[in-house]
MARTIZA-71420 format. One record per residue (C-alpha): chain; x, y, z. Coordinates in steps of 0.001 Angstrom, whole numbers, plus 524288, in hexadecimal, padded with zeros to 5 digits. Layout:
# MARTIZA-71420
+--------+-------+-------+-------+
! cadena !     u !     v !     w !
+--------+-------+-------+-------+
!      A !     X !     Y !     Z !
...
+--------+-------+-------+-------+
This chain:
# MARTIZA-71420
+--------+-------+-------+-------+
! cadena !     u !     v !     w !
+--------+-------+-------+-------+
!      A ! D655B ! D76EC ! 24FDF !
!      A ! D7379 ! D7BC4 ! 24D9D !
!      A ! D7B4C ! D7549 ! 25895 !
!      A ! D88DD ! D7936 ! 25C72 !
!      A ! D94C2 ! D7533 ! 264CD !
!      A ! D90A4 ! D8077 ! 26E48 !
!      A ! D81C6 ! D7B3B ! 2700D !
!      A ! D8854 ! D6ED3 ! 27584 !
!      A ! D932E ! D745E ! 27E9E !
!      A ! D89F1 ! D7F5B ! 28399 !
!      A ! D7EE3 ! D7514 ! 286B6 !
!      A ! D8A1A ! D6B7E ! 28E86 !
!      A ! D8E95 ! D789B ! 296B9 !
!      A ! D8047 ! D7AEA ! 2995E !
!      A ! D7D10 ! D6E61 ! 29DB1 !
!      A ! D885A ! D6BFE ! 2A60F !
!      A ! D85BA ! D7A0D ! 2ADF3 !
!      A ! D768E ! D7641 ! 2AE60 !
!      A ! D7786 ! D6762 ! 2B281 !
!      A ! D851E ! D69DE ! 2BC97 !
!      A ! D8DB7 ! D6030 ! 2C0A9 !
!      A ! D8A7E ! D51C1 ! 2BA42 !
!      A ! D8A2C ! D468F ! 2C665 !
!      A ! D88DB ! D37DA ! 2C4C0 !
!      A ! D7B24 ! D3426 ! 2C03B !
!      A ! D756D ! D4000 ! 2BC3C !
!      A ! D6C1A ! D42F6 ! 2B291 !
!      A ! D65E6 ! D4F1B ! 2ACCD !
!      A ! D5F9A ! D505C ! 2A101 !
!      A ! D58DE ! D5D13 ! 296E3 !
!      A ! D4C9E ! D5CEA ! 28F3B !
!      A ! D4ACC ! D6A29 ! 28CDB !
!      A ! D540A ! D698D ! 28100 !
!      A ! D4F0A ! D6662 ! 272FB !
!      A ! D508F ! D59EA ! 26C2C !
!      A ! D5A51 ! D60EB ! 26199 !
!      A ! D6248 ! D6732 ! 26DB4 !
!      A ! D63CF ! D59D6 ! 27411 !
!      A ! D67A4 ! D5212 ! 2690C !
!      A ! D7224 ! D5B2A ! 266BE !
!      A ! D7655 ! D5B59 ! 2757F !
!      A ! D7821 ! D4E4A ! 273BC !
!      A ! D7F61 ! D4CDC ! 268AF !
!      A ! D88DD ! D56F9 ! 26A25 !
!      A ! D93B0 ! D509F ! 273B1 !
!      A ! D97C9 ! D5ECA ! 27621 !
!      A ! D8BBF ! D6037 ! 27F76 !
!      A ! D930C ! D5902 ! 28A28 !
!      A ! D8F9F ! D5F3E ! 298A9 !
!      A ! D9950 ! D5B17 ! 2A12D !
!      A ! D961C ! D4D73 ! 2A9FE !
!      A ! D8A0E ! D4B77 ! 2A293 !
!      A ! D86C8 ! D4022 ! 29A4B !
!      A ! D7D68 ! D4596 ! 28E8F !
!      A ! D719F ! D3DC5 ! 287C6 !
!      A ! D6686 ! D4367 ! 2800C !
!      A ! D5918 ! D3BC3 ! 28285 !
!      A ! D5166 ! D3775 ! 27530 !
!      A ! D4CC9 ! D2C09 ! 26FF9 !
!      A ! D5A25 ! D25C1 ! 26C07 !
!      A ! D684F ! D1F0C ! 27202 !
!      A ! D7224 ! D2518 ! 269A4 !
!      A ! D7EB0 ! D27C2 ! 27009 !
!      A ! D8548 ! D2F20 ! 26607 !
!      A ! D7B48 ! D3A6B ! 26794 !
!      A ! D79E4 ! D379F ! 278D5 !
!      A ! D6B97 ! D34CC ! 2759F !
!      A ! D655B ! D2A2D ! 27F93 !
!      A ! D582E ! D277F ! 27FD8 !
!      A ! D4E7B ! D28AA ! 28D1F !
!      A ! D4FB8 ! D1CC0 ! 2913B !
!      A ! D5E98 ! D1C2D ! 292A4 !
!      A ! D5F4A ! D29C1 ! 29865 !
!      A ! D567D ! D22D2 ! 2A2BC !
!      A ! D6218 ! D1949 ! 2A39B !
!      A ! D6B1B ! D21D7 ! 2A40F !
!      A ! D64A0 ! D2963 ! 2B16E !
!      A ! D601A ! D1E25 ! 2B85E !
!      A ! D711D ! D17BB ! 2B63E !
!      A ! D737B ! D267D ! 2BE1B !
!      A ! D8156 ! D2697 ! 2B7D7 !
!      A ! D890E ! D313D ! 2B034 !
!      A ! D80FE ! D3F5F ! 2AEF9 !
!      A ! D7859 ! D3F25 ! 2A51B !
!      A ! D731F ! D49B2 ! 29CFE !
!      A ! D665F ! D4668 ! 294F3 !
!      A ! D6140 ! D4FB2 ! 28A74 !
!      A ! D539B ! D4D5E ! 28950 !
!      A ! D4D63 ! D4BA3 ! 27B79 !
!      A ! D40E1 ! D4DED ! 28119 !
!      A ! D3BC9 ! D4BAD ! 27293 !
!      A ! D41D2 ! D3E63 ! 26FAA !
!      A ! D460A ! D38B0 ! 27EB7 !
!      A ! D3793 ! D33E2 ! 28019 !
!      A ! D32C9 ! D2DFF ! 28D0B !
!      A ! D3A47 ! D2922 ! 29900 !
!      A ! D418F ! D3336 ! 29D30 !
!      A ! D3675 ! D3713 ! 2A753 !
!      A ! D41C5 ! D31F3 ! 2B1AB !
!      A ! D4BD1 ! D3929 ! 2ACEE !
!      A ! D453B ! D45E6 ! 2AD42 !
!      A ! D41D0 ! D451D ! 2BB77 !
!      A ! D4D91 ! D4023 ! 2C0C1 !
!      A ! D5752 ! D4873 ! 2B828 !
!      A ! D5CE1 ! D551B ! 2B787 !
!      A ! D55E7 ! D5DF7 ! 2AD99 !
!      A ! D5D1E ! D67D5 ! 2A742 !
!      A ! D5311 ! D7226 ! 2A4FF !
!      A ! D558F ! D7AD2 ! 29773 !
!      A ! D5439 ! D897C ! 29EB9 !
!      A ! D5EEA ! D84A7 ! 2A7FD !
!      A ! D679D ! D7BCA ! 29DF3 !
!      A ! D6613 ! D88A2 ! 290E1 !
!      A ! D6929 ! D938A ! 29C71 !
!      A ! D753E ! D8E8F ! 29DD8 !
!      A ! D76B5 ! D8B51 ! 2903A !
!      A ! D7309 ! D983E ! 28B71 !
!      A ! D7DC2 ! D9F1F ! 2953A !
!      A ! D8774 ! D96E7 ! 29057 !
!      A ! D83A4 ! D9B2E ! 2812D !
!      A ! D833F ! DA8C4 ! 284E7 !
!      A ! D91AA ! DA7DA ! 28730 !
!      A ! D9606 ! DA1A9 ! 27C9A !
!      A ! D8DCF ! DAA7A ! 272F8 !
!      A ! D95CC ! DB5DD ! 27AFD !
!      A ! DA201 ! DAD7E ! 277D2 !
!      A ! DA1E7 ! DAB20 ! 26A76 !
!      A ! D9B2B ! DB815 ! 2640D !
!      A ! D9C89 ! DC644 ! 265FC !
!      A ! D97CD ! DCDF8 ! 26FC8 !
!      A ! D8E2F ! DD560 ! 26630 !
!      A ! D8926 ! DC722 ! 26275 !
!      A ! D86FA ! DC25E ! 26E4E !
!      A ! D7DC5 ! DCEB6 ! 271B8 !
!      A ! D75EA ! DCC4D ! 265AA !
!      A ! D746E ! DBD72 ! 26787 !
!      A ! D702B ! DC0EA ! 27742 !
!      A ! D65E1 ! DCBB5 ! 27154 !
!      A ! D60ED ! DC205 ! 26ACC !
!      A ! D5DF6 ! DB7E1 ! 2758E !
!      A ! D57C8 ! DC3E0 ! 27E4C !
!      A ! D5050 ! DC729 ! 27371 !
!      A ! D4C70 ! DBB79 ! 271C7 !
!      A ! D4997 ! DB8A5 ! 27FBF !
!      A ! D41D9 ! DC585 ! 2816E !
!      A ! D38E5 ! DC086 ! 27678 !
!      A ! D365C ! DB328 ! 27F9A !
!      A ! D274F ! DB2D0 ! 28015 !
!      A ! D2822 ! DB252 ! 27005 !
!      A ! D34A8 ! DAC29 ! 26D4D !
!      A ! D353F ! D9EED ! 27290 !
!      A ! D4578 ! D9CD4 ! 27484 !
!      A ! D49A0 ! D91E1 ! 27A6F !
!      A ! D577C ! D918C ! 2835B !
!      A ! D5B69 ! D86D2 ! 278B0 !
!      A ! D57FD ! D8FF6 ! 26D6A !
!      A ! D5FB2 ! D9BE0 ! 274F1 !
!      A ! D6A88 ! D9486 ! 27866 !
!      A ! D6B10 ! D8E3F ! 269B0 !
!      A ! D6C53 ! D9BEC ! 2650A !
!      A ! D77EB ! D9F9A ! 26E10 !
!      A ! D8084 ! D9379 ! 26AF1 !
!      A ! D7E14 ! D9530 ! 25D39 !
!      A ! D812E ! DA280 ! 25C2E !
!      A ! D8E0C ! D9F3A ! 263F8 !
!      A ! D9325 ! D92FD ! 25DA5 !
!      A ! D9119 ! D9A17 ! 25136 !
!      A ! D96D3 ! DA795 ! 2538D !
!      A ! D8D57 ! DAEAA ! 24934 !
!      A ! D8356 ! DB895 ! 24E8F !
!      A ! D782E ! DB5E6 ! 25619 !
!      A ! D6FC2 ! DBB10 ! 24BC5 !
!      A ! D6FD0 ! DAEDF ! 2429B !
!      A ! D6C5D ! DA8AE ! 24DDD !
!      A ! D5F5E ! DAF83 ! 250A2 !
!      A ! D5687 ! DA397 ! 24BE2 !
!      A ! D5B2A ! D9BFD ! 25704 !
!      A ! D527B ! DA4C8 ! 2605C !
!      A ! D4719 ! DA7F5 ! 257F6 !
!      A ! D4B5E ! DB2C0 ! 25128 !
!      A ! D5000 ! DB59D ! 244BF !
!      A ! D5D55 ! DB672 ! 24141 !
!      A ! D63B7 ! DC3EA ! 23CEC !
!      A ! D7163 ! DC7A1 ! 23A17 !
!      A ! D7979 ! DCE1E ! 245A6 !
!      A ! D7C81 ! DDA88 ! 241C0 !
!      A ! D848F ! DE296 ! 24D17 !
!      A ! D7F51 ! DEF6D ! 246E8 !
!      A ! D70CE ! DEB08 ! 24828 !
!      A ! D6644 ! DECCA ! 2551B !
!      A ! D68C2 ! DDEB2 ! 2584B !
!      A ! D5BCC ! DE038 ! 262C2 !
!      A ! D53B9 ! DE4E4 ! 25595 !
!      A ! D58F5 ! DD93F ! 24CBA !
!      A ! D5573 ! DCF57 ! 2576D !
!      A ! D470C ! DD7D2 ! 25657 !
!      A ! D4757 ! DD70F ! 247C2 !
!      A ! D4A27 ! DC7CF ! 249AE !
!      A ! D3EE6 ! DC442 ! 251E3 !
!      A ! D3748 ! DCBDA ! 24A6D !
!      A ! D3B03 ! DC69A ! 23E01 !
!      A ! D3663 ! DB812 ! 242ED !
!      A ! D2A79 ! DBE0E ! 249BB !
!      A ! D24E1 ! DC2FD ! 23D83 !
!      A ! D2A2A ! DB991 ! 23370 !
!      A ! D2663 ! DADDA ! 23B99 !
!      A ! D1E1D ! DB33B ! 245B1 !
!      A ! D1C95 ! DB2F4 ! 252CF !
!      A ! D1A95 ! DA48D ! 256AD !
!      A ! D27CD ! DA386 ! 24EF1 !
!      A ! D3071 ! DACDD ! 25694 !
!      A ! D394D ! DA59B ! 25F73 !
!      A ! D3B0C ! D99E5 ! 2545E !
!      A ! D486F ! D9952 ! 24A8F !
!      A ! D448C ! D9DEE ! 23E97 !
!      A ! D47DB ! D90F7 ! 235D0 !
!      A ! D543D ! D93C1 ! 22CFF !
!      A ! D5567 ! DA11D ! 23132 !
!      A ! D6174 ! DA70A ! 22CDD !
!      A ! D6614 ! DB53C ! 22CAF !
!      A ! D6BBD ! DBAD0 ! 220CD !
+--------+-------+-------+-------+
């Protein structure tokens, strides 16, 4: 995964709208996020929501990365004393936090990416051109009208929006990211028939069981 200063800042906004004001003792905690996605969370001190203390869950201490382990994020409730945010590792956090989850506030991904996806959507309309912007949103409908085949996940759609913004080059390089394959962004060309062309393109070369996967080392040229 490519990560960027935007993944980090976008993710803090969306927290902070999603969790509200921070009070004494409070603890809330996500599992719906992959193991890659939370390590980087939690090493990237720009992902900072405002009043909330941030740990990741695994199988370690390590400070320098905000990484506990289950047992002191039990501590860590039960001492009820600056907010806490835990992201959940649910591959490497292992048993006992059973408590946690029933006593915690869960941030649950459709709620946490909807508001992360908004916020994305205005950047992208920030930082590229208005012709741009259409042809990255085609793509995302198209994508989304293709739902029963493609399996997309919020992650995977919002992924595809920061990128595209924090790089400022054109959404089609950045095609993989949803399943598709990448093509060049012509303004001249029937940007509905190249996203067609796309799908088609992975449907046939990789078949269906494939579409809705990034092509490995895909690159347009």
């Amino acid at each position: 995964m490519v990560w960027t200063e935007l993944h980090g800042r976008l993710c803090g906004v969306a927290f902070e709208r999603v969790l509200g004001r921070a009070e004494p003792g409070a603890m809330a905690f996500v599992r719906c996020l992959s193991s890659e996605v939370a390590e980087r969370l939690a090493s990237d001190h720009r992902f900072a929501p405002a009043g909330w203390q941030v740990f990741r869950v695994a199988d370690a201490n390590d400070p320098e990365a905000r990484t506990i382990t289950a047992d002191r994020a039990v501590e860590l409730r039960e001492a009820k004393g600056d907010p806490v945010l835990l992201l959940v590792d649910t591959a490497r956090a292992g048993a006992g936090m059973d408590g946690i989850y029933s006593a915690a506030q869960e941030v649950q991904e459709r709620d946490l990416l909807s508001v992360a996806l908004d916020l994305a959507a205005k950047e992208l309309a920030r930082a590229l051109t208005r012709e741009a912007q259409g042809r990255a949103e085609q793509a995302l409908k198209r994508v989304r009208r293709r739902a029963r085949r493609l399996s997309i996940s919020y992650w995977a759609e919002f992924d595809f929006l920061v990128r595209v913004s924090a790089t400022r080059r054109d959404p089609g390089e950045f095609l993989h990211l949803l399943g598709l394959w990448p093509a060049r962004g012509d303004p001249a060309s029937d940007w509905a028939h190249v996203l067609d062309l796309s799908w088609l393109f992975v449907d046939r070369l990789l078949g269906a069981a494939a579409a809705g996967l990034a092509p490995p080392s895909a690159l347009s040229r």
